[in-house]
Backbone and ligand atoms as CSV (ligand in chain L), in Angstrom:
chain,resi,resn,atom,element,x,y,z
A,1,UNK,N,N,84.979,108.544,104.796
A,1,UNK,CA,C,86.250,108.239,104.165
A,1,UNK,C,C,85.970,107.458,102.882
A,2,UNK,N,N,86.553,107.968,101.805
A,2,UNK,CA,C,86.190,107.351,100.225
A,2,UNK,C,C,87.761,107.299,99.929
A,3,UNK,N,N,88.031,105.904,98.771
A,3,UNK,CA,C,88.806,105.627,98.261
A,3,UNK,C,C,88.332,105.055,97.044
A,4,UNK,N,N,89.172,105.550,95.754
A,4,UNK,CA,C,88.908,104.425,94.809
A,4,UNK,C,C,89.652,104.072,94.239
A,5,UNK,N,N,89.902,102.940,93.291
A,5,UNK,CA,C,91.039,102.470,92.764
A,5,UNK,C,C,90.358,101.344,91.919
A,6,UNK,N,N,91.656,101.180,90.675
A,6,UNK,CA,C,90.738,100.085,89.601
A,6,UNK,C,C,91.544,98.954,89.946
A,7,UNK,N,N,90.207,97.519,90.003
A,7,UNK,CA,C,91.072,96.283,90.633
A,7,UNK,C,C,91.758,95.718,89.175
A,8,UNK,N,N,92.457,95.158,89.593
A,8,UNK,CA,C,93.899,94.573,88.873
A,8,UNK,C,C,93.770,93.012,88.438
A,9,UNK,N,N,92.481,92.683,89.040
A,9,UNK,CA,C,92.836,91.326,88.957
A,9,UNK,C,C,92.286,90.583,87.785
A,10,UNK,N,N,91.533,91.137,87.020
A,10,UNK,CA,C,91.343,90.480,85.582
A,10,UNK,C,C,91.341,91.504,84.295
A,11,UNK,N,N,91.053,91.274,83.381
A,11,UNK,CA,C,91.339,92.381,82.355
A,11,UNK,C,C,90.314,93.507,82.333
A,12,UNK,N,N,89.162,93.243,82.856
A,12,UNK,CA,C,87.816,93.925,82.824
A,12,UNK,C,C,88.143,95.351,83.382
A,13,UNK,N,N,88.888,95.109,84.898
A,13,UNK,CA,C,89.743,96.545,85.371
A,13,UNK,C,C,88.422,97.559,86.127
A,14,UNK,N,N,87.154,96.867,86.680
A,14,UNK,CA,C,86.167,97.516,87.340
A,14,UNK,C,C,87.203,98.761,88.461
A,15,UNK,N,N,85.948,99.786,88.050
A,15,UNK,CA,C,86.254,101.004,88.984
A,15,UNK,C,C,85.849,100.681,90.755
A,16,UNK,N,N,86.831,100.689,91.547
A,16,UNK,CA,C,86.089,99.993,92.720
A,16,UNK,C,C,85.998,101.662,93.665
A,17,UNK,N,N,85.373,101.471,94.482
A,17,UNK,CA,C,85.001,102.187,95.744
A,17,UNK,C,C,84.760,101.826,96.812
A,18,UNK,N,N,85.918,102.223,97.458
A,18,UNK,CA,C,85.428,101.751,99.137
A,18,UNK,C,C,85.013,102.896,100.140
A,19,UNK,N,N,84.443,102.698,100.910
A,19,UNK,CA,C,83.938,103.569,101.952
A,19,UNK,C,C,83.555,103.076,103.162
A,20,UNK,N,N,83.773,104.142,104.145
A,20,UNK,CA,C,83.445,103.167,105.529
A,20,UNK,C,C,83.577,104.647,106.467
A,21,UNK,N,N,82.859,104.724,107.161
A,21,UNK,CA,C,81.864,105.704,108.141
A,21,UNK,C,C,83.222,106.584,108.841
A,22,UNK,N,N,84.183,105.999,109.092
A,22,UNK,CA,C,85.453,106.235,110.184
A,22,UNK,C,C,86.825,105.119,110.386
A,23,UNK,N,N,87.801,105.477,111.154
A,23,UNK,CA,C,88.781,104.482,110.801
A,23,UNK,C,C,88.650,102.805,111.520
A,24,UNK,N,N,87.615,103.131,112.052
A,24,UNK,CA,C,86.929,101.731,113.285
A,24,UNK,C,C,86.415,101.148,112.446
A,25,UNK,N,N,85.785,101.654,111.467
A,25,UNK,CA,C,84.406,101.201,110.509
A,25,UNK,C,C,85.152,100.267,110.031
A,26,UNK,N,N,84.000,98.721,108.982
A,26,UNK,CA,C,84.300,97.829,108.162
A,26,UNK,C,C,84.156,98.816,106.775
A,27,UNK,N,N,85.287,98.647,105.933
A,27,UNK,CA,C,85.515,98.995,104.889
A,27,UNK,C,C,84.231,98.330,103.735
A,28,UNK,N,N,83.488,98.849,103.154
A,28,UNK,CA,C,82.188,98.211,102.459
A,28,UNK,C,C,82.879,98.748,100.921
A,29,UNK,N,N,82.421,98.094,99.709
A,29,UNK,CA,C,83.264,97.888,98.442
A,29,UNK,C,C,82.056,98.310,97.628
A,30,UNK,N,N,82.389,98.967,96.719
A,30,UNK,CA,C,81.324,98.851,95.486
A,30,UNK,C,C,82.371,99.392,94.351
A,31,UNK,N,N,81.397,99.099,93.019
A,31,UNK,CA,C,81.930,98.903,91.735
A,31,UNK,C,C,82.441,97.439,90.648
A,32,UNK,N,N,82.585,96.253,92.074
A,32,UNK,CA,C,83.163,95.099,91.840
A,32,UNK,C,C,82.150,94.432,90.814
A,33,UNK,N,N,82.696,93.850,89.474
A,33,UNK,CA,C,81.619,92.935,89.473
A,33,UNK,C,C,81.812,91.588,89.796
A,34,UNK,N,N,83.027,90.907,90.456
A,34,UNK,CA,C,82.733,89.949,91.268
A,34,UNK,C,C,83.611,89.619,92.670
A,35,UNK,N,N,83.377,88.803,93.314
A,35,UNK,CA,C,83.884,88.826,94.782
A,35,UNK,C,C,85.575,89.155,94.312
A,36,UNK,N,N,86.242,88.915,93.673
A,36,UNK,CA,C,87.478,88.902,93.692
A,36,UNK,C,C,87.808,90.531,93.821
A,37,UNK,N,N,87.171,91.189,93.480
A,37,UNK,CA,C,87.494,93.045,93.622
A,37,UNK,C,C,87.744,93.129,95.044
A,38,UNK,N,N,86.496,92.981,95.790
A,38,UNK,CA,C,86.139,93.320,96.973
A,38,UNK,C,C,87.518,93.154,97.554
A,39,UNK,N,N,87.807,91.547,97.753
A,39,UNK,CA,C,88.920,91.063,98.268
A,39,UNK,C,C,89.894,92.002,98.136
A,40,UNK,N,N,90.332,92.345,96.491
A,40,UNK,CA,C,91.393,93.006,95.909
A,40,UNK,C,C,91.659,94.018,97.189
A,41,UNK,N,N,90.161,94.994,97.307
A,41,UNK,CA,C,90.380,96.444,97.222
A,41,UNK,C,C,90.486,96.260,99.051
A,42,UNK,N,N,89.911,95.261,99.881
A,42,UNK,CA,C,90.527,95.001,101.479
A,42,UNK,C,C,92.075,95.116,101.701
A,43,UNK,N,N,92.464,93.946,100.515
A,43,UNK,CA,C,93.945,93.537,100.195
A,43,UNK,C,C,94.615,94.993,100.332
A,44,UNK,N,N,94.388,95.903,99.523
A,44,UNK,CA,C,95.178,96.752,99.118
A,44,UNK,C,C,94.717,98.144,99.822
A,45,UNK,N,N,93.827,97.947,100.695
A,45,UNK,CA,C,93.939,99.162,101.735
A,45,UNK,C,C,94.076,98.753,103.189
A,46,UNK,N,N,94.200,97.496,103.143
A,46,UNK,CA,C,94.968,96.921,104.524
A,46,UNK,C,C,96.511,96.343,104.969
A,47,UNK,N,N,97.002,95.679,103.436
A,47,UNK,CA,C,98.053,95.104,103.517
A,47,UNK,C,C,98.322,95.119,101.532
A,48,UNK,N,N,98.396,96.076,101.274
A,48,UNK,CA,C,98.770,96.151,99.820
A,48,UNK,C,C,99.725,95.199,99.041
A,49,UNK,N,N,100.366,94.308,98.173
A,49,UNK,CA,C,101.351,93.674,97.958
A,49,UNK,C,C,101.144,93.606,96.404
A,50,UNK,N,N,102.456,92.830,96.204
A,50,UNK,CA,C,102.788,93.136,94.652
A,50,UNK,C,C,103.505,91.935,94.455
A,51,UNK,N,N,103.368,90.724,93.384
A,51,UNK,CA,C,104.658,89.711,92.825
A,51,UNK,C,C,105.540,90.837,92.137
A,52,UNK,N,N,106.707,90.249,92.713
A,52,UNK,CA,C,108.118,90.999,92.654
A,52,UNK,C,C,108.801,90.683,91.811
A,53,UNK,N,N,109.098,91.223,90.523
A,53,UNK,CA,C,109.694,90.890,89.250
A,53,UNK,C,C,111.477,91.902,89.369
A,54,UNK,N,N,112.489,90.848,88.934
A,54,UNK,CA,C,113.580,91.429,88.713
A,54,UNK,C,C,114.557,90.710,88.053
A,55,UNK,N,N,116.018,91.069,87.718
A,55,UNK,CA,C,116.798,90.233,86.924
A,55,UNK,C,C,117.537,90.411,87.930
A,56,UNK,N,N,118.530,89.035,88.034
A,56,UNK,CA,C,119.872,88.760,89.022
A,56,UNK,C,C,121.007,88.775,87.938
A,57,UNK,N,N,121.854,88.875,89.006
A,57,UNK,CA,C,123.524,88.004,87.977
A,57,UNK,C,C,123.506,86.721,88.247
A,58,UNK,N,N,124.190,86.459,86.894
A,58,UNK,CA,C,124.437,84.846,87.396
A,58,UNK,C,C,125.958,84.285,87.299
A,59,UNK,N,N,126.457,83.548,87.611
A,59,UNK,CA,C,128.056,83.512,87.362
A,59,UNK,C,C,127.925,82.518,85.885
A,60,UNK,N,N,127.134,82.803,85.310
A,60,UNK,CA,C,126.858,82.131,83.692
A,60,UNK,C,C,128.118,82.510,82.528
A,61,UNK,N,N,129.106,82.483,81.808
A,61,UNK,CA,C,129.780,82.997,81.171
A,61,UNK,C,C,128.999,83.252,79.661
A,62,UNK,N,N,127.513,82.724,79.588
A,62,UNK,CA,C,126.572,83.143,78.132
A,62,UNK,C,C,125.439,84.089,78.960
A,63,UNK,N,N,124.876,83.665,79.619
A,63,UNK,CA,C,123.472,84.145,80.209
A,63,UNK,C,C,123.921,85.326,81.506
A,64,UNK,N,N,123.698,86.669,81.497
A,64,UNK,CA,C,124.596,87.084,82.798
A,64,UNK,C,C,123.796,87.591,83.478
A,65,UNK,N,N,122.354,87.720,83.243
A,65,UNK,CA,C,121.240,87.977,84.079
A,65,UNK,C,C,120.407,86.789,84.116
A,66,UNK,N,N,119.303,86.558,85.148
A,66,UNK,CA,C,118.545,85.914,85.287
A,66,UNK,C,C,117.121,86.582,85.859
A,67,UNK,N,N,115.978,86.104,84.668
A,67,UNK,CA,C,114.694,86.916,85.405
A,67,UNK,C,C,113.905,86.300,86.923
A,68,UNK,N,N,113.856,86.589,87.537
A,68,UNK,CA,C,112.889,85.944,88.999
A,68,UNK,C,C,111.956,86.676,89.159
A,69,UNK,N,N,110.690,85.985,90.058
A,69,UNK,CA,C,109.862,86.715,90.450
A,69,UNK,C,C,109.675,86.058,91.897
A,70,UNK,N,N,108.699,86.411,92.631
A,70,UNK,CA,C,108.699,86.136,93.933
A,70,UNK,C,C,106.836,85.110,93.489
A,71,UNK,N,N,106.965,84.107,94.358
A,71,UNK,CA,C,106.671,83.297,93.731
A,71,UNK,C,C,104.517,83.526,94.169
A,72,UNK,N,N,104.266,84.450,95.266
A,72,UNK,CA,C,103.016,84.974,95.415
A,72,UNK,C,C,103.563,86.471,95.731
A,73,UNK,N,N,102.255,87.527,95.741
A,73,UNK,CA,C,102.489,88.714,96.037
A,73,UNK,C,C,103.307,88.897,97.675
A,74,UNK,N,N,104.071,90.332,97.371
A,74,UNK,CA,C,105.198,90.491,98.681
A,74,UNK,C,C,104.514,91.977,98.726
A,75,UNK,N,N,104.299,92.029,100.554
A,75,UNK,CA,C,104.005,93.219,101.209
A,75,UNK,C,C,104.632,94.353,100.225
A,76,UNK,N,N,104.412,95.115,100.282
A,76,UNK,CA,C,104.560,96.600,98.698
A,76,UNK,C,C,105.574,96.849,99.851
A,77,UNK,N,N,105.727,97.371,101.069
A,77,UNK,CA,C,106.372,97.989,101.811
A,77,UNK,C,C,107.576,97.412,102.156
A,78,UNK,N,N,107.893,96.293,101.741
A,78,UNK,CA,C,109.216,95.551,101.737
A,78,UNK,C,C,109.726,95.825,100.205
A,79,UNK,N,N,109.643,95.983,99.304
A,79,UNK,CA,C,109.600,95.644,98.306
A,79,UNK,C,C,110.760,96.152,97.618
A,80,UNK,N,N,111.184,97.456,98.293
A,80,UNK,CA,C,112.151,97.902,98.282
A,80,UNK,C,C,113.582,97.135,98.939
A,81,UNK,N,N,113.350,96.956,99.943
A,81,UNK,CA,C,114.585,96.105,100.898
A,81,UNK,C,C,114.976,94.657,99.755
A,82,UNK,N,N,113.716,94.289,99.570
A,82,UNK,CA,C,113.836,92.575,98.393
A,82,UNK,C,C,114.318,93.229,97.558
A,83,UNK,N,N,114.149,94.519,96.446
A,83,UNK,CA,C,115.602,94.305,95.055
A,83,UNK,C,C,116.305,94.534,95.690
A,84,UNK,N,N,116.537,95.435,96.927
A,84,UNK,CA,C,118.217,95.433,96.781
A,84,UNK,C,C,118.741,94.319,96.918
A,85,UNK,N,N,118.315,93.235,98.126
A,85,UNK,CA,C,118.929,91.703,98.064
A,85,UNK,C,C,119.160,91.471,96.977
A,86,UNK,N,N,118.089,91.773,95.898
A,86,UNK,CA,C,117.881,90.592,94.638
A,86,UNK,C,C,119.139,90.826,93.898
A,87,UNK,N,N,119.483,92.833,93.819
A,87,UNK,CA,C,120.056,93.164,92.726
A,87,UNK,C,C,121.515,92.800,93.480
A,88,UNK,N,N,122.051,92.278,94.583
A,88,UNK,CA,C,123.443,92.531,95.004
A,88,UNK,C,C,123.773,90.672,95.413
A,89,UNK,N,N,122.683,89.965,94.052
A,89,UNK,CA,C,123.111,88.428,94.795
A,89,UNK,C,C,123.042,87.883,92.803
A,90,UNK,N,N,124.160,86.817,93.414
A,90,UNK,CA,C,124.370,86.196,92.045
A,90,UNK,C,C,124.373,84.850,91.971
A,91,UNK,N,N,123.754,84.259,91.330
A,91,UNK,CA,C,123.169,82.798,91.092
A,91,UNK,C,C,123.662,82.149,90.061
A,92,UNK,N,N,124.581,80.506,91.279
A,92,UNK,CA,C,125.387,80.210,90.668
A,92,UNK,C,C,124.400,78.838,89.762
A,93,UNK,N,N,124.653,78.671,88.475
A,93,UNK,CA,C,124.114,77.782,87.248
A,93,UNK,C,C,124.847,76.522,87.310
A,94,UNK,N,N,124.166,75.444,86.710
A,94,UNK,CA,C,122.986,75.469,86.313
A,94,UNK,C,C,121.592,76.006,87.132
A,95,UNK,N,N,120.426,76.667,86.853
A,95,UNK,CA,C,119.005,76.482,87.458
A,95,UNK,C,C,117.939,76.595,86.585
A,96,UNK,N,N,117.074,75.970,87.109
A,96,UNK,CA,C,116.059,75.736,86.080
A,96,UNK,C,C,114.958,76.327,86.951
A,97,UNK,N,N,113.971,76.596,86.218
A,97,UNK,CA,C,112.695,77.427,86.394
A,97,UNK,C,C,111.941,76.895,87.361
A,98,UNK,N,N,111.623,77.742,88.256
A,98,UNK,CA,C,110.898,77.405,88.964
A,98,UNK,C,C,111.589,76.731,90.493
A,99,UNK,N,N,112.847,76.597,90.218
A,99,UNK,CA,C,114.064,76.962,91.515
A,99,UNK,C,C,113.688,78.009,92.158
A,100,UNK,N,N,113.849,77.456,93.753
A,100,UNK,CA,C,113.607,78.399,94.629
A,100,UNK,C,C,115.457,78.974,95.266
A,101,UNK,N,N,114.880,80.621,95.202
A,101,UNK,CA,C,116.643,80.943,95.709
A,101,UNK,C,C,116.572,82.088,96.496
A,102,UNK,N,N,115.481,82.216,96.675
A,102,UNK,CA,C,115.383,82.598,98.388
A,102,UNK,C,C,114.084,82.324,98.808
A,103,UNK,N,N,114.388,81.059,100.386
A,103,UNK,CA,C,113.364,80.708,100.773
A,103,UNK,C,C,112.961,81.707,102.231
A,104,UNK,N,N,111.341,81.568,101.544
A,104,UNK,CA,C,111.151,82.371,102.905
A,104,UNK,C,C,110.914,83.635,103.549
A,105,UNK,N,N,111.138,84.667,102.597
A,105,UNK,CA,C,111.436,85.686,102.237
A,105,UNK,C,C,111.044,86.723,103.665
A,106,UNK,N,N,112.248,87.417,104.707
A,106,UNK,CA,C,111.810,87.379,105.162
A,106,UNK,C,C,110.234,87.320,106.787
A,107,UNK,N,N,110.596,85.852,106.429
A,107,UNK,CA,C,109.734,85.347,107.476
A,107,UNK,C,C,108.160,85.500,106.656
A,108,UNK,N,N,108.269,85.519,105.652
A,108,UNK,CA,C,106.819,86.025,104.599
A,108,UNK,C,C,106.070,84.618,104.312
A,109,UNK,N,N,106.780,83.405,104.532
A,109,UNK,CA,C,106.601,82.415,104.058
A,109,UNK,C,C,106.276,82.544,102.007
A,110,UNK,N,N,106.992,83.926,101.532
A,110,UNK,CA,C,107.152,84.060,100.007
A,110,UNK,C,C,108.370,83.658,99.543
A,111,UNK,N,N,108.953,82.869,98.401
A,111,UNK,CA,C,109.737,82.458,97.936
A,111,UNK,C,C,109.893,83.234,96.489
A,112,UNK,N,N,111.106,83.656,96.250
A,112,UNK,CA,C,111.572,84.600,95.321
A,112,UNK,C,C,112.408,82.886,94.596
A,113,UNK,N,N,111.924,82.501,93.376
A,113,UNK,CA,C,111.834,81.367,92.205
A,113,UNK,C,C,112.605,82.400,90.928
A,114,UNK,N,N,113.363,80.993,90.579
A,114,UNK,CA,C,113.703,81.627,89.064
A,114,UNK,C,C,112.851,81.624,87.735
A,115,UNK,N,N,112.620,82.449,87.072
A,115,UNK,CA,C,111.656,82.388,85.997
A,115,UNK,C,C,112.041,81.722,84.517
A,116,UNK,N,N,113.424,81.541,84.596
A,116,UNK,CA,C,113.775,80.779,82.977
A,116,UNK,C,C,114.378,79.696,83.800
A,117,UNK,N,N,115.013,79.037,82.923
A,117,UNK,CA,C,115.896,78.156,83.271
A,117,UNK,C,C,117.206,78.494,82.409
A,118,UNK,N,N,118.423,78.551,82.648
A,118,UNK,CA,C,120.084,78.377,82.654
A,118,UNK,C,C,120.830,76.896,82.548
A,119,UNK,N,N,121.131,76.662,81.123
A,119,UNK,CA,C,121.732,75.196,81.398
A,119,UNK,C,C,123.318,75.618,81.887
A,120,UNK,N,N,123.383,76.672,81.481
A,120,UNK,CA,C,125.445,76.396,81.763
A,120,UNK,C,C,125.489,77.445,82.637
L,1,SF4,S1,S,86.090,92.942,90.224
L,1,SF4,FE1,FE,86.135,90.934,89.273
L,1,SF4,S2,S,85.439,91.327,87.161
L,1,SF4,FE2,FE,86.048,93.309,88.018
L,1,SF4,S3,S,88.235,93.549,87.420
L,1,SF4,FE3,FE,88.182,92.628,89.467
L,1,SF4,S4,S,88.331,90.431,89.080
L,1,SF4,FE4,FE,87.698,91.411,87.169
């Protein structure tokens, strides 16, 4: 079993390869040039995830969106269920950056934070 995919986690963008004998097997990594690939490419053929970027409403009468992100990466496979929350909830102002406005996410122990701040 071969997989490959380019890791994400710095600009360099190494070609990774994983392989492993059968579905029992330990997944073994090459292409990385440092431990952080490896990790990446476990991450993302065991439990894949993504920081979750979106805009809300806000009951602001200047500002009527607000950007958030989720404040570490969220399971890819939820990711869908989180915008719709995100896109059908409206956040009442003032908030400032880095406000948490949904704790918990759930049961993820991930927190979806506001990314600007809103004075009015
Ligand atoms: S393996 Fe290391 S050097 Fe290569 S892209 Fe990933 S983080 Fe960057």
């Amino acid at each position: 079993m071969r997989r490959e995919m380019i890791c994400i986690c710095c600009p360099r963008g190494c070609r990774l390869v994983a392989e492993r004998e059968n579905d029992n097997a330990e997944w073994e990594i090459s292409g990385n040039q440092c431990p952080r690939g490896a990790t990446y490419a476990i991450q993302e053929l065991t439990n894949p995830c993504r920081v979750v970027t979106a805009v809300v409403k806000t009951n602001s009468n200047q500002i009527m969106f607000l950007p958030v992100r989720t404040d570490k990466p969220y399971p890819r496979e939820g990711i869908a269920q989180l915008l719709n929350t995100l896109y059908g909830m409206t956040v009442n102002v003032p908030v400032k950056r880095g406000d948490v406005l949904i704790h918990n996410v759930n049961g993820t122990d991930i927190d979806v934070i506001a990314s600007e701040s809103i004075e009015e």
